[in-house]
C-alpha positions in Angstrom: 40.2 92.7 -169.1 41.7 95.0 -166.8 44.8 92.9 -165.6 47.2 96.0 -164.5 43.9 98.0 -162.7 43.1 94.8 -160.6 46.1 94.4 -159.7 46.8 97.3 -158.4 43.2 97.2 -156.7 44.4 94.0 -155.0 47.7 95.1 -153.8 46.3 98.4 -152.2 43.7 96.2 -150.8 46.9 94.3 -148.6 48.1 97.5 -147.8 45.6 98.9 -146.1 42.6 95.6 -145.7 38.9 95.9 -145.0 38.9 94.6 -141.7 37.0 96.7 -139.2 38.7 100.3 -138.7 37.9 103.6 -136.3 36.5 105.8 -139.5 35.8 109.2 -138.8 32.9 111.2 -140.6 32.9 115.5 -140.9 31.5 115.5 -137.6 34.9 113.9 -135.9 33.2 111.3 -134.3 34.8 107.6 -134.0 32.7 105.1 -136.2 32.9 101.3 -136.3 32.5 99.3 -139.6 33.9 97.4 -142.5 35.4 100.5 -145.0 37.0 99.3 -147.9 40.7 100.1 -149.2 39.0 103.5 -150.8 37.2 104.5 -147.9 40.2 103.8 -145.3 42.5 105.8 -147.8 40.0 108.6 -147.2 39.9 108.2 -143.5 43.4 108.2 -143.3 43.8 111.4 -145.4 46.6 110.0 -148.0 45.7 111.5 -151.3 48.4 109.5 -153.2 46.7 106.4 -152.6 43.3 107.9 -153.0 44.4 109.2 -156.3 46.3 105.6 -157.0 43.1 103.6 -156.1 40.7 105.9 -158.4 43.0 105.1 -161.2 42.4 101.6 -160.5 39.6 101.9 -161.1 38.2 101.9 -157.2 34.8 103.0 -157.4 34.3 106.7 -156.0 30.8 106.2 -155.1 31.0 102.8 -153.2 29.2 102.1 -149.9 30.7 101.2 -146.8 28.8 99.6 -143.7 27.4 102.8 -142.5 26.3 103.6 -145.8 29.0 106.4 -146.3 30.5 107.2 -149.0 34.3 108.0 -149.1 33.1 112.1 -150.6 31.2 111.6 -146.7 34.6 110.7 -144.9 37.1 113.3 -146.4 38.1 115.9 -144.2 39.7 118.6 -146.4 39.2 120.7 -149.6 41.8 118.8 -151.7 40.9 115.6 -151.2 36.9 116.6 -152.3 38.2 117.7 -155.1 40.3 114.9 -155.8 37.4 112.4 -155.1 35.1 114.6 -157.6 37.4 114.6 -160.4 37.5 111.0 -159.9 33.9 110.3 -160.6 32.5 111.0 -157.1 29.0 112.3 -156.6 28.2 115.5 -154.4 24.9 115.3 -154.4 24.8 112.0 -152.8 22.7 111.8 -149.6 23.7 109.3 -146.4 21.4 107.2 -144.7 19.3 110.1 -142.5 18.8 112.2 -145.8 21.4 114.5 -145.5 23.5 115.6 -148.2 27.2 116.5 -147.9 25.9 120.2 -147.0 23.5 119.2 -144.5 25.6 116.3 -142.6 28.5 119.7 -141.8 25.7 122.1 -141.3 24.6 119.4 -138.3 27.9 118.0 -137.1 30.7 120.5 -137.6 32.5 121.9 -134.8 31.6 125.8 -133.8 35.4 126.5 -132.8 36.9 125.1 -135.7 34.1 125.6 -139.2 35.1 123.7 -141.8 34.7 126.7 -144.4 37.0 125.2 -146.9 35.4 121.7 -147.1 32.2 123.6 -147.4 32.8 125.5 -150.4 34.8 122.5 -151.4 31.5 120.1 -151.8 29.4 123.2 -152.8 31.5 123.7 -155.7 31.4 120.4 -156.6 27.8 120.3 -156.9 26.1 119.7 -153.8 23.1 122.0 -153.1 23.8 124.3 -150.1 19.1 124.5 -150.0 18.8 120.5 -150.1 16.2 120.2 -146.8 17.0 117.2 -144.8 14.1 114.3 -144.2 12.4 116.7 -140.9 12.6 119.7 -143.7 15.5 122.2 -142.4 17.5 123.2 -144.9 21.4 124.1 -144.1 21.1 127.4 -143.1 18.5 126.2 -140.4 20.2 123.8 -139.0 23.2 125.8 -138.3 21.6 128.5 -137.4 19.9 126.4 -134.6 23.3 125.0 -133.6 24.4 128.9 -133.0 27.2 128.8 -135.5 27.3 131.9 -136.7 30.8 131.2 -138.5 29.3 128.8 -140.4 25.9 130.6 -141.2 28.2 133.5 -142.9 29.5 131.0 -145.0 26.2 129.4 -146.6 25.0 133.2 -146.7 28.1 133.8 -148.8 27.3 130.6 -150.8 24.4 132.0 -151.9 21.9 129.8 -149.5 18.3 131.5 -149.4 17.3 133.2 -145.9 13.3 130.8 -145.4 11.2 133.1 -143.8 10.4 131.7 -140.8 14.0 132.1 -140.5 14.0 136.1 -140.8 12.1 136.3 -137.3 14.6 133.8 -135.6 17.2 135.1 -133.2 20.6 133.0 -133.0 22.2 133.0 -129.6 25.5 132.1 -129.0 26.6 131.2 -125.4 30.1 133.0 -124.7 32.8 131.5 -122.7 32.8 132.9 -119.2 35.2 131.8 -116.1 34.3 129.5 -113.6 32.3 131.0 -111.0 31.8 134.3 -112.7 27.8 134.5 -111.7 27.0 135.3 -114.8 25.9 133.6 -118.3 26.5 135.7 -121.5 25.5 135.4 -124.9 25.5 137.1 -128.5 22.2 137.1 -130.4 22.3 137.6 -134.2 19.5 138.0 -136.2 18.7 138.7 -139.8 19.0 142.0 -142.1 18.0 141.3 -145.4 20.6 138.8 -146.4 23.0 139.8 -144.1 24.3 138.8 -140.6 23.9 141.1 -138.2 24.6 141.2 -134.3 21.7 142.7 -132.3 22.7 142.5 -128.0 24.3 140.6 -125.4 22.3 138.7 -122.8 23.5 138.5 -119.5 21.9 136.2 -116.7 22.5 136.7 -113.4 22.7 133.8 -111.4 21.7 133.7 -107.1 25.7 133.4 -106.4 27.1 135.9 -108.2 29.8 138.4 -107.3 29.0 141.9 -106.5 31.8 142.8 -109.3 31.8 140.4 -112.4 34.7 141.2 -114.7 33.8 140.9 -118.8 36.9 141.2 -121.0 36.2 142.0 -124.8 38.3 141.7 -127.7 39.5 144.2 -130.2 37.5 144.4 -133.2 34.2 141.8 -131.3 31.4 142.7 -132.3 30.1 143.4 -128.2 33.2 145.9 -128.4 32.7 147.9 -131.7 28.8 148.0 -130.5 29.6 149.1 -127.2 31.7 152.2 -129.0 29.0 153.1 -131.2 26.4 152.9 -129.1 24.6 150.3 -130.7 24.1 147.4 -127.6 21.4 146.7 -125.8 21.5 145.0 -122.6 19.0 142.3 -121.8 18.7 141.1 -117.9 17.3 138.3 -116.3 17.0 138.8 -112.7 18.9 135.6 -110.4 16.9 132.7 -109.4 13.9 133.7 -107.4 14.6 137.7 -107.8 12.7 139.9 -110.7 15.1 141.6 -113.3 16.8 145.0 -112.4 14.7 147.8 -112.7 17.5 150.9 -113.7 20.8 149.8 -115.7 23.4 153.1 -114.9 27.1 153.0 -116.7 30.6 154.5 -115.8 33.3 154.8 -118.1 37.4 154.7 -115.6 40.4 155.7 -117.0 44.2 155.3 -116.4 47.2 157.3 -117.3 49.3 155.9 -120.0 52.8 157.2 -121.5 53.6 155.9 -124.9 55.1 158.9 -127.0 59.0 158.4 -128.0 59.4 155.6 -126.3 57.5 152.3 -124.9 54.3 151.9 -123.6 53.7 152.9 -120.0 50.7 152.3 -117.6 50.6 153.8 -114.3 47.2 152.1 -113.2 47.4 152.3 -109.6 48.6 156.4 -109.7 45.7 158.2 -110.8 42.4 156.7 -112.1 39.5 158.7 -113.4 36.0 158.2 -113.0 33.0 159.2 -115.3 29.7 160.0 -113.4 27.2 157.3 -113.3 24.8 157.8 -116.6 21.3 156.2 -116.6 21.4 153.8 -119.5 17.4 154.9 -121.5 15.3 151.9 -121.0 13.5 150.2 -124.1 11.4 147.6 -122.2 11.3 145.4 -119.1 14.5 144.0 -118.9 15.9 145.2 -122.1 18.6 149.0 -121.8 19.8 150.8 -124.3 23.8 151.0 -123.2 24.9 154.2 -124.5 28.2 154.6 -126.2 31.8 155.5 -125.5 31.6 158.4 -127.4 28.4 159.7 -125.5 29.5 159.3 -121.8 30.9 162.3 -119.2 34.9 162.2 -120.0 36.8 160.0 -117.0 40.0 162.0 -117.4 41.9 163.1 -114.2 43.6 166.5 -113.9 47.6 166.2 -113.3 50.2 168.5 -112.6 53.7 167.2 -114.4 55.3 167.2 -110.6 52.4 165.0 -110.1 53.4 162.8 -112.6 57.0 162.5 -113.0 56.9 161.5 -108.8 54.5 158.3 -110.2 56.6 157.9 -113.1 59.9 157.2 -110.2 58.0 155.3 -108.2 56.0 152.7 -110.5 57.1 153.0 -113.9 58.2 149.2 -115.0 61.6 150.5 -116.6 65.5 150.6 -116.7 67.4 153.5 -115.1 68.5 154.2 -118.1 64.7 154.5 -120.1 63.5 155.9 -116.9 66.0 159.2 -117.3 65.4 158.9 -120.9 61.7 159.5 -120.1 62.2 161.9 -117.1 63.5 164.2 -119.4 60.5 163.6 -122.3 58.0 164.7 -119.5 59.8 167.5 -118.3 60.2 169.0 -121.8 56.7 168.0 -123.0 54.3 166.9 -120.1 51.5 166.6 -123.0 53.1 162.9 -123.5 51.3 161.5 -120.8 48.0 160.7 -122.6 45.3 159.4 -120.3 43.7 156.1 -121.8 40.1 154.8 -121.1 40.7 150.8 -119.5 37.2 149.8 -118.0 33.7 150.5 -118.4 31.2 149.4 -115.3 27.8 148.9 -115.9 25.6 148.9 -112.6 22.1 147.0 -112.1 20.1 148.0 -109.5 17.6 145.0 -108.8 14.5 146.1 -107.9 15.0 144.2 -104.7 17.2 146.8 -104.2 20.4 144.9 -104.4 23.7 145.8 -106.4 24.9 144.3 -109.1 28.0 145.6 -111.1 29.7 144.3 -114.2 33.3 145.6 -115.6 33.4 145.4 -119.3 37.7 145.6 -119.4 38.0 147.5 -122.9 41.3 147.0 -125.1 43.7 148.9 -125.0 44.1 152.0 -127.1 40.0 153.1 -126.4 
């Protein structure tokens, strides 16, 4: 008999009794039912009791009401592991069919991809290809949720690319401010084994502005596209109206002075403005938006008198950094370097209406 192991079994059971608790599976979801001391250990993420029930002789593969076992409840890398070493199985499958792989492919959140738990359970032996009971594997469901941060991650895992999945496009809704009157979206689509962006969507909506702002990030893929040339643009027209029928672009620029000394943007002094460039068309609805590289320079012609009166009058800076860079410009007006801020692209509807949006680049392009 195992005297010392029950009794630790009973005493953990008083500290933490089955009586019905708010479990959580990987999804985050609140769950009712009866979970044993094992289970609510898991739940509650405390790995010394885990670890002190297992040596108990708790059994790592136990049930609870929902048919869950405590490998389905854990939340984090570590405490997989520790549920594997004790005995836990990770090829286990809950009550819709899904194993540990397939339950995070369809539940986990898009902001916040539980890449660590997924190697975690992969590792420990559960098969990243299992199909579920309606026959998508992983890979398929996630890809149908749009989680691209999460498709990387079973590519990387060595999950196989099906081939109806080759021809699939995975959009990805983008967050836009209220009342912006537009709807954007990344599509991603497949190259080979690899991950690769393809173009934004935008949708015009009946209420949009005449001017709809788009910031992008540093180092996004929209951004490093846009650079190189390598976005297309794909219109729907608003409610009621058919899609534009010419796409034209603009690059604007602003003076910036950041040699020797800090940064300094004088955007209401002088702004320069590219021509307006006729984006090539590659089907109804779809542009070709050519890169940064590509378009007429926006850079404004200055005289240093020009300057140094914009650099008194608007520069953010102490007296004393002011005189400091008074004298820079004097001595070297090359210092004022201008510095590309905004890129408009216009859509001319073809019910001859104006559309315009402002794709506000980082700085430093």
């Amino acid at each position: 008999m195992r005297l010392p192991g029950l009794f630790l079994t009973l005493l953990a059971a008083l500290m933490v009794p089955p009586v019905p608790v708010r479990a959580e599976d990987v999804s985050g979801r609140p769950q009712r039912g009866r979970a044993d001391a094992l289970h609510a250990a898991v739940v509650r993420g405390d790995h010394a009791l885990v670890r002190q029930l297992l040596q108990a002789g708790a059994d790592p593969n136990a049930r609870d009401a929902r048919a869950n076992t405590p490998l389905m409840l854990a939340t984090d890398a570590p405490m997989v592991e520790l549920l594997v070493a004790g005995g836990a199985d990770a090829r286990v499958e809950d009550a819709q069919g899904r194993t540990l792989v397939g339950r995070l492919a369809a539940t986990a959140s898009r902001e916040e991809p539980p890449v660590q738990l997924l190697r975690a359970v992969v590792l420990a032996g559960a098969d990243v290809d299992r199909a579920n009971r309606a026959g998508e594997t992983p890979l398929e469901v996630t890809a149908r949720r749009g989680d691209i941060g999460l498709v990387r991650e079973l590519l990387s895992l060595g999950a196989r690319v099906p081939r109806a999945l080759e021809r699939t496009a995975i959009r990805v809704a983008l967050p836009m401010p209220s009342g912006a009157g537009v709807r954007l979206a990344e599509e991603w689509g497949w190259h080979g084994r690899e991950l690769v962006f393809r173009r934004l969507h935008v949708r015009l909506l009946t209420s949009a502005a005449e001017a709809v702002p788009v910031p992008l990030e540093l180092g996004s893929p929209l951004n490093e596209a846009l650079a190189d040339g390598a976005l297309e643009l794909a219109v729907d027209g608003p409610d009621g109206q058919p899609a534009p029928v010419e796409v034209a672009q603009q690059t604007e620029s602003v003076m910036s002075v950041s040699d020797d000394g800090p940064h300094v943007e004088l955007t209401d002094w002088k702004t320069g403005r590219s021509a307006w460039t006729v984006a090539p068309a590659l089907a109804p609805g779809r542009w070709q938006l050519i890169g940064l590289e590509a378009l007429p320079a926006p850079f404004p012609a200055f005289t240093p008198g020009e300057l140094e009166a914009a650099f008194k009058r608007g520069a953010p800076l102490s007296m004393g950094d002011r005189s400091r860079w008074l004298a820079v410009l004097r001595r070297s007006p090359e210092a004022a370097q201008p510095l590309i801020h905004r890129m408009r692209i216009r859509l001319r509807l073809a019910s001859g209406a104006l559309k315009t949006l402002e794709l506000q680049l980082p700085s430093g392009c």
